[in-house]
Residue frames relative to the residue before (quaternion, step in Angstrom):
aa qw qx qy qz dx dy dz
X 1.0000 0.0000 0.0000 0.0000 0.00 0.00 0.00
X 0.4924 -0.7303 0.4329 0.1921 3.44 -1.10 0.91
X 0.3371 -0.7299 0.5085 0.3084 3.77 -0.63 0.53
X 0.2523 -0.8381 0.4459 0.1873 3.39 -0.82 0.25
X 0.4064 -0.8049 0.2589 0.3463 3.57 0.27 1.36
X 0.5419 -0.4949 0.4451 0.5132 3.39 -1.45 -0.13
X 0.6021 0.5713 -0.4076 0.3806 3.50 0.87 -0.41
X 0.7015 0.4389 -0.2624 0.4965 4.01 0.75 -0.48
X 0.5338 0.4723 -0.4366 0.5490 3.74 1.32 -0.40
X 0.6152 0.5343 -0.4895 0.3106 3.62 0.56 -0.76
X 0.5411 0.6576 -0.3588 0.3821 3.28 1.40 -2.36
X 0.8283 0.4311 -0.1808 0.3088 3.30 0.06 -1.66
X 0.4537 0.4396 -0.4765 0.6115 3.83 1.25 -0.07
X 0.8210 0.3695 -0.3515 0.2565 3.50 -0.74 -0.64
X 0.4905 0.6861 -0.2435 0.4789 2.65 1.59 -0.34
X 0.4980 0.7103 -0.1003 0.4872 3.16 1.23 -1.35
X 0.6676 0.4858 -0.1338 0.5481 3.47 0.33 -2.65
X 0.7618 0.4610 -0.2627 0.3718 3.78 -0.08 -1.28
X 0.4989 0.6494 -0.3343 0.4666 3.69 1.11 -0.77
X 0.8340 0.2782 -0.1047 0.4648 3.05 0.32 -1.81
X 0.5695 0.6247 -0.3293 0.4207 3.19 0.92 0.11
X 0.5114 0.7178 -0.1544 0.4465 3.26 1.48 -0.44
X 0.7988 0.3028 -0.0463 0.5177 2.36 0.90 -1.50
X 0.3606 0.6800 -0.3957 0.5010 3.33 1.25 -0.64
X 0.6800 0.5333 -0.2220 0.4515 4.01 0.22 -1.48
X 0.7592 0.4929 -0.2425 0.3491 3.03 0.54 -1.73
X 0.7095 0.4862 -0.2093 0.4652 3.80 1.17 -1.04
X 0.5234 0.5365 -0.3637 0.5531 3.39 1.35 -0.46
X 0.6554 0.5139 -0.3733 0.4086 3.73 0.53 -0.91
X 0.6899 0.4938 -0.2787 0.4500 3.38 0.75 -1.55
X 0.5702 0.5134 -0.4102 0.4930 3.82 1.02 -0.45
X 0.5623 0.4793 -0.3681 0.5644 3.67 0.39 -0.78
X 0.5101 0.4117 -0.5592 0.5075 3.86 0.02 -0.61
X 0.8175 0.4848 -0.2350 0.2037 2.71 -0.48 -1.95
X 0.7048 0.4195 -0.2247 0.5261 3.68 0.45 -1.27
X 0.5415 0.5777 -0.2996 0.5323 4.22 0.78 -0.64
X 0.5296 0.6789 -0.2542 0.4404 3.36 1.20 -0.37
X 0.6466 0.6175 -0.1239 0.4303 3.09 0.79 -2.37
X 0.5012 0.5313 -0.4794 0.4865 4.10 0.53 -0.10
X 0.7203 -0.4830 0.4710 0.1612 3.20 -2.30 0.83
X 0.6465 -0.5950 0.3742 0.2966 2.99 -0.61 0.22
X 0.4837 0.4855 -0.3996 0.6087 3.44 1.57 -0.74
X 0.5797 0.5501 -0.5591 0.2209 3.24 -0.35 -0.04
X 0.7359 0.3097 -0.2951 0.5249 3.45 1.20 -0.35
X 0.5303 -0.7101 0.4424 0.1369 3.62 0.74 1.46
X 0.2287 0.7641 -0.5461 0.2562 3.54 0.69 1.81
X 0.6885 -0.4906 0.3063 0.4375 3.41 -0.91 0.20
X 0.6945 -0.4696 0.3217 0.4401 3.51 -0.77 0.47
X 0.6832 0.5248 -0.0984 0.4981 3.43 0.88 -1.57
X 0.6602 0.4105 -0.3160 0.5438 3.45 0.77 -0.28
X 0.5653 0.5878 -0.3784 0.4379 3.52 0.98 -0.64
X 0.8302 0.3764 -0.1601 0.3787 3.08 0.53 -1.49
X 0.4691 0.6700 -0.3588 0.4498 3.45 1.25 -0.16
X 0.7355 0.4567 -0.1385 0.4809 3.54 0.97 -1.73
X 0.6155 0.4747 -0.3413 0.5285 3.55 1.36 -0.76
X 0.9067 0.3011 -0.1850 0.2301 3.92 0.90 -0.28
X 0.4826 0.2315 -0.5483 0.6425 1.87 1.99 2.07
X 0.8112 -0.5001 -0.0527 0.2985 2.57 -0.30 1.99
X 0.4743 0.6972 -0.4016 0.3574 3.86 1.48 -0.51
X 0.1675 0.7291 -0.6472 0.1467 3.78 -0.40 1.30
X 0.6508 0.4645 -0.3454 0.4914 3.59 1.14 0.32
X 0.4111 -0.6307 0.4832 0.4470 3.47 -1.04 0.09
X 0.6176 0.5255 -0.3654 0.4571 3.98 0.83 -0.19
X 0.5090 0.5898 -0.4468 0.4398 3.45 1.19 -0.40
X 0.4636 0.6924 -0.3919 0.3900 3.84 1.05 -1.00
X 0.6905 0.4988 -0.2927 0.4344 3.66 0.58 -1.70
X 0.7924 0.3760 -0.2986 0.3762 3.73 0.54 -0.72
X 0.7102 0.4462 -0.2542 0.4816 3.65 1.00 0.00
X 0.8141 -0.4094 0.3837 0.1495 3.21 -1.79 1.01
X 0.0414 0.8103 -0.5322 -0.2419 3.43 0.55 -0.36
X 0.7109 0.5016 -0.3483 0.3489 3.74 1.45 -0.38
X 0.5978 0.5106 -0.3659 0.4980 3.15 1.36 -0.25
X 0.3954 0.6474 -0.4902 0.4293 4.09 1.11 -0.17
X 0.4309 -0.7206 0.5300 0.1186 3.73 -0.49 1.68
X 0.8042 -0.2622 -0.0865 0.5263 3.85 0.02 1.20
X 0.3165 0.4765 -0.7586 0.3121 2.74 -0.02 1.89
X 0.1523 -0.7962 0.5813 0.0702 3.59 -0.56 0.94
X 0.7449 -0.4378 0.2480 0.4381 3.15 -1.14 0.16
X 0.6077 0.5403 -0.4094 0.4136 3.92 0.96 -0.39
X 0.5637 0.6972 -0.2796 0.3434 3.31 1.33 -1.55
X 0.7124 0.5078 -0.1944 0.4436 3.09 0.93 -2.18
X 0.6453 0.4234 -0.3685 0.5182 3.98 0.78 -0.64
X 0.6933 0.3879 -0.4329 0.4260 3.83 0.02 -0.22
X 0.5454 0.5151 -0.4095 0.5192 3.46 1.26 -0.66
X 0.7590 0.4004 -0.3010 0.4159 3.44 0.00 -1.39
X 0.5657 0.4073 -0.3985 0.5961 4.44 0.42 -0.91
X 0.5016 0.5956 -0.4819 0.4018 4.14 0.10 -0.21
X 0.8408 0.3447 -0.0810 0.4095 3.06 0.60 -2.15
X 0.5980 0.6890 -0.2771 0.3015 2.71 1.44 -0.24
X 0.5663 0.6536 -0.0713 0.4970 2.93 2.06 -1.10
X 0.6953 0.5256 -0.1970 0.4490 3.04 0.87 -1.74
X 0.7204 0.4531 -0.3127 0.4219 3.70 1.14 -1.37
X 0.5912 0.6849 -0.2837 0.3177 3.65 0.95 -0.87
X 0.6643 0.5302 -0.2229 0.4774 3.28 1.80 -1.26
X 0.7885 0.3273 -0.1054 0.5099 3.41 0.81 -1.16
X 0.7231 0.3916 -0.3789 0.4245 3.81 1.24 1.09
């Protein structure tokens, strides 16, 4: 049987450390999605009318967006739905 040095137990901790560390990053990041979300809807600087449309159905978050139709959203038309959607697009690009 082979001994393993002190010099590979180290390799193989840091190894180890860096794994979890990865990952460690990786879940912290995906939280930041998540929570970067949690913001009004003004935040993505839509048109009055569009605001108020999305706020009266029921969408006062920006994550609330992810769970809804945007075609079934009573006047959001197709212009609406692009300024909304290039917004989110913007808004998500900046803060990931």
């Amino acid at each position: 049987m082979e001994k393993i040095s002190d010099n590979e137990k180290l390799i193989e901790l840091e190894n180890n450390i860096t794994i979890k560390l990865l990952a460690s990053i990786e879940d912290y990041n995906k939280t930041i999605r998540f929570l970067s979300c949690d913001a009004p809807i003004g935040v993505l600087c839509l048109s009055k009318a569009t605001e108020t449309i999305l706020a009266n159905n029921g969408i006062l978050r920006v994550y609330d967006i992810f769970n809804v139709d945007l075609t079934k959203v009573k006047g959001l038309g197709d212009v609406r739905r692009g300024d909304l959607t290039a917004s989110l697009d913007k808004f998500i690009s900046m803060g990931l």
